[in-house]
N, C-alpha and C positions, 0 to 999 in steps of 0.2 A: 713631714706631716702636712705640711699646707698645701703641694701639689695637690696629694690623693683628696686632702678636705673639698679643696677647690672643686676640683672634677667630679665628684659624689655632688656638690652643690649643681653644679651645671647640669648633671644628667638630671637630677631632682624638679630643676627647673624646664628641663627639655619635657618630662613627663609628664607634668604636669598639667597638658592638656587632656590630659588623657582621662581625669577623672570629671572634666564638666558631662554635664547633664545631659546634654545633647549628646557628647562621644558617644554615653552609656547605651544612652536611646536607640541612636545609629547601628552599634554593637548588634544589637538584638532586630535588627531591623536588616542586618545582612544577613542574621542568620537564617530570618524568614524569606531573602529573596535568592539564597544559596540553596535550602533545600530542595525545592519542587525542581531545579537544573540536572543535579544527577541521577531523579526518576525515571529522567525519562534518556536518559545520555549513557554514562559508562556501568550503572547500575540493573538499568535495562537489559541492559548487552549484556551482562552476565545471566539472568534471568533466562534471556531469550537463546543464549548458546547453553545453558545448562536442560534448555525444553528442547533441545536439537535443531534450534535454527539456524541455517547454515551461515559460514562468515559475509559471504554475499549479501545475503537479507538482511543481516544486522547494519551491514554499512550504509543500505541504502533506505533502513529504517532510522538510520542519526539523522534522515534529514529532515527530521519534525521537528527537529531544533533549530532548521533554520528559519523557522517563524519567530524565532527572537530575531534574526537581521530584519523583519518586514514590519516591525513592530512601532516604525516610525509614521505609518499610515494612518494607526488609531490614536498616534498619541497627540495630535488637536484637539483632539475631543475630551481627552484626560487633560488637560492643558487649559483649557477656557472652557469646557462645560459643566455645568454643575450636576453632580449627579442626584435624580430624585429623592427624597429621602433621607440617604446618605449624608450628602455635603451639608444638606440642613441639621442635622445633629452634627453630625461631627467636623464640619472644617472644608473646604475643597481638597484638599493634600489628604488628611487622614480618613473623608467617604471613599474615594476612589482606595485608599488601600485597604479598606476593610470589605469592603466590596469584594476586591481581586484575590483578597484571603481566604474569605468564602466561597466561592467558586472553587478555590484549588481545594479546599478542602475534601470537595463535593467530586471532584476530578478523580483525585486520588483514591477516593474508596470506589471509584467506579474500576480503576487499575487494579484497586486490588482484588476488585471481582471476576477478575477478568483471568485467561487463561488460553495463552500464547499455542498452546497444540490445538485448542478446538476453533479457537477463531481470532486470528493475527489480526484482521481488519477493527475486532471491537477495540484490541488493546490498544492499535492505532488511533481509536477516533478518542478513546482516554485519554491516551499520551497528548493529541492535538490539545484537549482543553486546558491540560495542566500548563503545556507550554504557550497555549491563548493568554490563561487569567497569571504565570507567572514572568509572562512577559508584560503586561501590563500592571502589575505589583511593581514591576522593576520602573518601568514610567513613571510610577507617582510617586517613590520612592526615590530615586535621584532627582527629581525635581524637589522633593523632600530637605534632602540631605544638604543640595548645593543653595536652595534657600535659609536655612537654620542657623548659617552661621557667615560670619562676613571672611572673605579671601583667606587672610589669616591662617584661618583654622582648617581649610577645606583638605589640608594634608594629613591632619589630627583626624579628622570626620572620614579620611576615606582609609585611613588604615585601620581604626576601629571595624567599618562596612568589609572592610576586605579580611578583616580575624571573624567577624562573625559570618560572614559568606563563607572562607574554606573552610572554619570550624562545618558550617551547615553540611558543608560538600563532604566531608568526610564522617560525617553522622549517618549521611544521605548513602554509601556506600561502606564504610568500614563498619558502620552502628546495622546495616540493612543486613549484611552481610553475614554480624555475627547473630542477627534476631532467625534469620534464615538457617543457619547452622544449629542454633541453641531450638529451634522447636522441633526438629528433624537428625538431630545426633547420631542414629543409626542409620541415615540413609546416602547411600553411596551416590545414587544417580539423582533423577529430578524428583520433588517430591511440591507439588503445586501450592498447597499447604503453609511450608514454609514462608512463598514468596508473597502469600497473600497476610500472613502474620505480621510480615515487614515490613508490607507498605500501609496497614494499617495504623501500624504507630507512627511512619512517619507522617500520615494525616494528621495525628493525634496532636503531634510535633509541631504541625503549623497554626497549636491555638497560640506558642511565643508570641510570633509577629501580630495577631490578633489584642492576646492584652497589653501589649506593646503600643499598640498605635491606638487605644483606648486611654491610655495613660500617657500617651504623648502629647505637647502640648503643637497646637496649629502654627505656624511660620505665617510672622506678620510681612507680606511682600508689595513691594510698592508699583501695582498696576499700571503709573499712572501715564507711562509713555505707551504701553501698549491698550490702553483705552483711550487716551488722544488721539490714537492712529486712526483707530477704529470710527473714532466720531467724526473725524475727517473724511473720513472716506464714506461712511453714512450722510453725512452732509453732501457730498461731491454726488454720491449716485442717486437724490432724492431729486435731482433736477430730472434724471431722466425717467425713474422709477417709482415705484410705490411707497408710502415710507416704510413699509411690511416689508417689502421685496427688498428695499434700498439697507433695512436692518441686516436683513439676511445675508445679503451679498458681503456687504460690511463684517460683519461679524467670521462669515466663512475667509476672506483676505486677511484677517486679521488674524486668523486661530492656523490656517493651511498654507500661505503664503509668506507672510510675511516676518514669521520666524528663520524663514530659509534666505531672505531676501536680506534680511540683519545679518546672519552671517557673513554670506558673500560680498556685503557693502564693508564691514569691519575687516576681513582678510584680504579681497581685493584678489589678487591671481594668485597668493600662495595660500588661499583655501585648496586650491588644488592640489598641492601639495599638501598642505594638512591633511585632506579625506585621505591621499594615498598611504599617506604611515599609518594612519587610522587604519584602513581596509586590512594592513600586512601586518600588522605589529602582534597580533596574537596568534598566525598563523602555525608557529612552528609547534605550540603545547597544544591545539587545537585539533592539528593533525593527529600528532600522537595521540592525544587521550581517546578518539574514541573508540582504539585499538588496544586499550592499556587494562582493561580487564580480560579481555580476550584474550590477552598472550599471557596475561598469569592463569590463567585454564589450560593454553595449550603446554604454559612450562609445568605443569603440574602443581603449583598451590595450592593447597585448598583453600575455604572459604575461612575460619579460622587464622590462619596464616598469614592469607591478606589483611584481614577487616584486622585482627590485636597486635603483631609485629609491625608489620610494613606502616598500617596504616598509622599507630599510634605514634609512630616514631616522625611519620609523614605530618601529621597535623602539630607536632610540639615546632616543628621545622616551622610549618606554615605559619604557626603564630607567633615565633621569633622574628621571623620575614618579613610578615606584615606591621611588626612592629618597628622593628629597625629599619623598615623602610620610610614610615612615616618623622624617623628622626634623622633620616640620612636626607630627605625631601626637605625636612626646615634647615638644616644645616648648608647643603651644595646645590638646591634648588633645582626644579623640577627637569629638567632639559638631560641634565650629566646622569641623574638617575633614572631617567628614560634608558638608557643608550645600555647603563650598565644592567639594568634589567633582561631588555633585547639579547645581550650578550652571553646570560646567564641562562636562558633561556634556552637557546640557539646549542650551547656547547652541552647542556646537562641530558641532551636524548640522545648521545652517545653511549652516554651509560646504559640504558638500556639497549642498548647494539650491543654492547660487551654482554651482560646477563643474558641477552638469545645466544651469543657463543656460549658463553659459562654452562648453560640449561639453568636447572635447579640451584638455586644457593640462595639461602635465606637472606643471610648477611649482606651477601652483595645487593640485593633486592631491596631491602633494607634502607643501605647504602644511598642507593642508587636514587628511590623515590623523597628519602632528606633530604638530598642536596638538590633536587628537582623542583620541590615543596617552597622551601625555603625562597628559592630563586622565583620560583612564581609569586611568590610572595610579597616581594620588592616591586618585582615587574609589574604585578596590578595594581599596588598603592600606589606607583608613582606613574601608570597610565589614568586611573580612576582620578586622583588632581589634575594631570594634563587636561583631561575629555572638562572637567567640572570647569576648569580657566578660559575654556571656549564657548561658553555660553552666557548668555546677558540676560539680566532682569527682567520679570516678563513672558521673555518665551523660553525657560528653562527645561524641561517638559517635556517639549518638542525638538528643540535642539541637540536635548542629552539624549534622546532617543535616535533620533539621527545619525547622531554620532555612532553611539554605542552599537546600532544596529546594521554600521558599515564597518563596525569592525567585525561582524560575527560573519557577513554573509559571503566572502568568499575563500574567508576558512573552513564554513560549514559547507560550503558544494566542492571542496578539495578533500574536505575528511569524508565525503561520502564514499570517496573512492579507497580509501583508503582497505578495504577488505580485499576490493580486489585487489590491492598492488598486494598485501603481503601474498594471498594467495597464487601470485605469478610468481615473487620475485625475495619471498621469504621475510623472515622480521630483520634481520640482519641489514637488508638493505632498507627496507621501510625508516627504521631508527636514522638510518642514517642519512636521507636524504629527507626525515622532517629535522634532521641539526640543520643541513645545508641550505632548505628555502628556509631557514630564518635569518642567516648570516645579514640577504641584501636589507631586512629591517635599519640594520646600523647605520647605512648612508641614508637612507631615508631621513634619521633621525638628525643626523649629522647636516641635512641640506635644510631640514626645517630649521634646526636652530639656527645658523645663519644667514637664511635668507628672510624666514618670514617674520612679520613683527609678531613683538611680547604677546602673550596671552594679557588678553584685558579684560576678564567678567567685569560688572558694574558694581559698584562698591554695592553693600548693603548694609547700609548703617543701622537699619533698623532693628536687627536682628540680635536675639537672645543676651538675656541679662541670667535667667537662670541655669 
């Protein structure tokens, strides 16, 4: 009896971060930065191949997403400026994300007005703003996250963010999916109707993260190295300049500069190596998915089949994943579960190689996207604490945008292509050569841990009691 007692105490205690305040907060806070992602990405693409748009156009329509890799350009301004209005009531961290809530909200009903046979460019310029105001949601929101709680926890904070993000994701597509089926039941081909019924709930959906960050409480962060900087360097340029102009200049080294300059002084040459496992590490699920509703249309699912089997089964996975990964992260520490994340990753879009042989088969489909789910699942909580451990006090914001937005962008110019390979070269080899550019992730991984030094964010003592 004392073994199992024991072990029930230890997991008790292992779980137990999971009910602070902050988790909960986070929770709800990935859910609102997971949903407006599959609007405009694998959920689209079914939309847009069910209005007859060809596979070509769809692939070289994923590449509105690659505005999340460029997303590190506006994030200065999210980072040290204060937004009018906004940040006066609510916080620095919580204006900017209510801000970028409303916008998406405002995005989204314009998508859902919208209607892919009479004019592909309006749906375009919708999709742009969703993926504008929710790439900038995701700015103030990892800045958010990685300020609320000290080192610690930030494994606890990012597998919470990573259940409520693929919860969102699969709301975003399995919920979209079945609101699309359930107002149009009799109808075999496109029916516009539907998809505008589905994207208006999922606007509806994005008031979560709105009374979320109204009920959240502001992250007290300690400025005070990156406003030393700044007065120094105001000081330094007042000899040659205006003290207007000598502000200004200051204030732009300080918000634009000199978060990247922190970096590269902390890492030294195996930043370079850091950005590279950064750039590759999501590549292999990245490729795949934005082909992974299109080939359940050409395997014949329906909408139904995907969004209540597949997908249900896919999101219990996801959020077993996300959670065992975040105690598999406090347990063997972040490096070992990098690698086996990579790994899991890399081998699980075979499966879907095997289902383009099989055709049709529920089961295996099934099959296929739980053991997929789950594996992504790992893979992002314990890349989401790696990206959080490389950023420092201060310039959080900008750094984590940085980061985060060189690991999108040339995944997202590989998956563009990705319509044409299968249409040269079939799904069978597609699945299988997005298993095989994932493999070199693993040396990547493997050269990081040993060459470059530990992850050092800056402690942050300050942070949360409640």
């Amino acid at each position: 009896m004392y073994l199992p007692t024991a072990a029930l105490i230890r997991l008790w205690e292992l779980l137990a971060v999971y009910r602070h305040r902050r988790v909960l907060v986070m929770l709800f806070l990935g859910f609102s930065a997971g949903l407006p992602l599959m609007l405009v990405f694998s959920t689209l693409s079914f939309w847009l191949r069910e209005a007859g748009v060809d596979r070509t156009a769809i692939g070289y329509f994923s590449w509105i997403a690659i505005l999340y890799a460029f997303k590190w350009l506006w994030s200065p301004l999210v980072d040290r400026m204060p937004l009018p209005v906004f940040s006066k009531l609510f916080g620095r961290r919580r204006g900017w994300m209510l801000f970028a809530q409303l916008m998406l909200i405002g995005a989204i009903v314009g998508m859902a007005s919208s209607d892919p046979k009479e004019s592909l460019t309006y749906m375009a310029i919708c999709a742009l703003m969703v993926a504008f105001a929710s790439a900038t949601q995701d700015i103030v929101i990892d800045a958010f996250r990685i300020e609320s709680a000290p080192q610690e926890m930030q494994a606890a904070l990012a597998a919470a963010y990573q259940i409520g993000y693929r919860s969102a994701m699969i709301i975003a597509t399995a919920g979209a999916l079945t609101i699309a089926a359930w107002v149009a039941p009799e109808a075999d081909g496109y029916r516009l109707a539907s998809w505008q019924t589905a994207y208006m709930v999922m606007a509806g959906l994005m008031l979560i993260g709105v009374i979320t960050t109204l009920c959240a409480k502001e992250p007290a962060v300690d400025q005070g190295k990156a406003n030393a900087l700044e007065a120094e360097m105001r000081e330094r340029l007042s000899k040659k300049y205006s003290p207007r102009t000598a502000a200004a200049l200051s204030w732009t080294y300080n918000a634009v500069a000199a978060p990247f300059i922190d970096f590269f002084r902390r890492y030294g040459k195996s930043a370079i190596l850091i950005l590279a496992l950064i750039s590759c590490y999501r590549i292999s699920d990245i490729v795949m998915g934005i082909m992974a509703n299109v080939f359940y249309v050409d395997m014949g699912f329906s909408k139904e089949e995907i969004a209540f089997l597949s997908k249900v089964y896919g999101l219990i996975m996801t959020l077993v994943g996300a959670a065992f990964g975040g105690i598999l992260l406090a347990k063997y520490g972040t490096m070992r579960i990098l690698f086996l994340g990579a790994l899991l990753v890399a081998t699980t879009n075979l499966l879907f190689a095997w289902q383009a042989m099989v055709g049709y088969n529920m089961e295996l489909l099934t099959l296929a996207i739980s053991i997929d789910n789950f594996s992504g699942g790992i893979a992002t909580a314990a890349f989401i604490a790696y990206l959080s451990s490389l950023t420092s006090s201060g310039y959080s914001a900008t750094q984590y945008a940085l980061l985060s937005s060189i690991m999108l962008l040339f995944p997202k110019f590989i998956a563009g292509f990705s319509g044409a390979w299968v249409d040269a070269f079939g799904y069978v080899n597609f699945f299988i050569t997005a298993s095989l550019i994932g493999l070199p992730v693993l040396l990547l991984v493997w050269l990081v841990g040993k060459l470059s030094p530990p992850a050092h964010a800056e402690a942050r003592s300050e942070q949360v009691t409640d």
